[in-house]
C-alpha positions in Angstrom: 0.0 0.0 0.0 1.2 3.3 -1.2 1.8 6.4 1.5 -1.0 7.8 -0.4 -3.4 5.3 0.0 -2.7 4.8 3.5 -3.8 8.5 4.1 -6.9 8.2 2.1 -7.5 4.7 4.2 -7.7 6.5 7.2 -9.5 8.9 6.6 -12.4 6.6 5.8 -11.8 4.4 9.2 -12.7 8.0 10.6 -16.3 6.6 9.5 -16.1 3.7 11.6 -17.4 6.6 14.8 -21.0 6.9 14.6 -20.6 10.7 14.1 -16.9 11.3 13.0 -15.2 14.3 14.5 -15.4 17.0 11.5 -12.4 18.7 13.4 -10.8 15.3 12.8 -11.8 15.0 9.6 -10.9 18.3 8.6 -7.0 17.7 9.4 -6.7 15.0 6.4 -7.1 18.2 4.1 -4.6 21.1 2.8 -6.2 24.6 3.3 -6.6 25.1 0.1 -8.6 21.5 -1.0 -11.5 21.1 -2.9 -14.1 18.8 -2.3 -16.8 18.1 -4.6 -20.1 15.2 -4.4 -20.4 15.2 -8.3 -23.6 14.1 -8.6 -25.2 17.0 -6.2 -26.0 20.3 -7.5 -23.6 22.3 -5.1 -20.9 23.8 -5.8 -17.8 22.4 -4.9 -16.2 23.0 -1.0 -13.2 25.0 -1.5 -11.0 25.7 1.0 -10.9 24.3 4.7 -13.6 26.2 6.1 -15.8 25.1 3.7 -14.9 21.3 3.5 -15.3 21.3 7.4 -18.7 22.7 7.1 -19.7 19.9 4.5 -18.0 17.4 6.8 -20.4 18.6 9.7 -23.2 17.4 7.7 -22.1 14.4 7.1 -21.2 13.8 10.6 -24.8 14.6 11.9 -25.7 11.6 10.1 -24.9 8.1 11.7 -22.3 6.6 10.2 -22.0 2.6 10.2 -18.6 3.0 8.6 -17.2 3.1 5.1 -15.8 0.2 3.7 -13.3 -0.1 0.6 -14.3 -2.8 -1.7 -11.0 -1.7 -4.4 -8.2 1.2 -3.7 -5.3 1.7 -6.7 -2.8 4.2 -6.2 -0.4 6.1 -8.6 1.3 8.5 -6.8 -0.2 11.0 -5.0 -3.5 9.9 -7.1 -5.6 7.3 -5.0 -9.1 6.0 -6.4 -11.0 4.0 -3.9 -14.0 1.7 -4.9 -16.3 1.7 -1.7 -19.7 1.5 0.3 -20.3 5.0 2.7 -23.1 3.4 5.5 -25.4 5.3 7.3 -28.6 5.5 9.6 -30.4 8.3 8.5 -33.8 8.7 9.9 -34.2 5.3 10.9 -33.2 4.5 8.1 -30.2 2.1 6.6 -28.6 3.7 3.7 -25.8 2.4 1.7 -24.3 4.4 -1.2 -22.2 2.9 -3.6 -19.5 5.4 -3.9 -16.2 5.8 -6.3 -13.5 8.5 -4.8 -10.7 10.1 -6.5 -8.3 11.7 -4.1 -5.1 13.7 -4.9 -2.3 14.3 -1.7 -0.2 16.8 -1.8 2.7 17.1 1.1 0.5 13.9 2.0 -2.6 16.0 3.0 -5.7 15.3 1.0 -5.6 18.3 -1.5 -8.7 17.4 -4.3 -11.5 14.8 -3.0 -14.5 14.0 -6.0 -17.4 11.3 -4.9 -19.1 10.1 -7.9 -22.3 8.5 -6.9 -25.6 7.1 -8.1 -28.3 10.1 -6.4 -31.2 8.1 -7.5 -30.1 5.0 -5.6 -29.1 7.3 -2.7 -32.9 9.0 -3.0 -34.7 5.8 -3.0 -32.9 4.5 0.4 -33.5 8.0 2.5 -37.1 7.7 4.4 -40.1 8.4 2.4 -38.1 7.6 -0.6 
């Protein structure tokens, strides 16, 4: 396992808490990341403030931890094949999730989700 890799691995054991520390989580990125959940019509995180304000919202949500099915690494460059778990609502929701990540000074610098939104909709209570 690439240096890279075992970064981006640990920031998704961070999911393993029930609601991850976004302080926590926020510390994995440089201050000038980006973040962006492709398929949501938001505008990309930029910047630390900004990513630890979307990480707060995920955190409100119970996590039942994110597991990687497939990580590849070339350089800095990890892609990670996984399933992000969550309770949300009384609900169970599993997304089926593929990551890109780029490190820089081994910090997560760029982070894109690319997810099915449909599949996520249909999980979420009432959906």
């Amino acid at each position: 396992m690439s240096d890279a890799e075992a970064v981006v691995n640990a920031f998704m054991a961070e999911f393993d808490a029930e609601h991850p520390d976004p302080d926590k989580l926020a510390s994995y990125f440089t201050d000038d990341a980006i973040y962006t959940n492709m398929p949501v019509d938001m505008p990309a995180a930029e910047g630390i403030e900004a990513i630890s304000a979307a990480l707060q919202g995920i955190s409100q949500m119970t996590s039942r931890g994110w597991e990687v099915i497939h990580s590849a690494s070339v350089g800095d460059i990890v892609l990670n094949e996984r399933v992000d778990r969550f309770e949300i609502g009384g609900s169970n929701v599993d997304v089926e999730v593929c990551g890109v990540f780029e490190l820089r000074d081994g910090k997560i610098h760029r982070w894109r989700d690319y997810f099915d939104m449909a599949s996520f909709q249909k999980q979420m209570p009432g959906g």
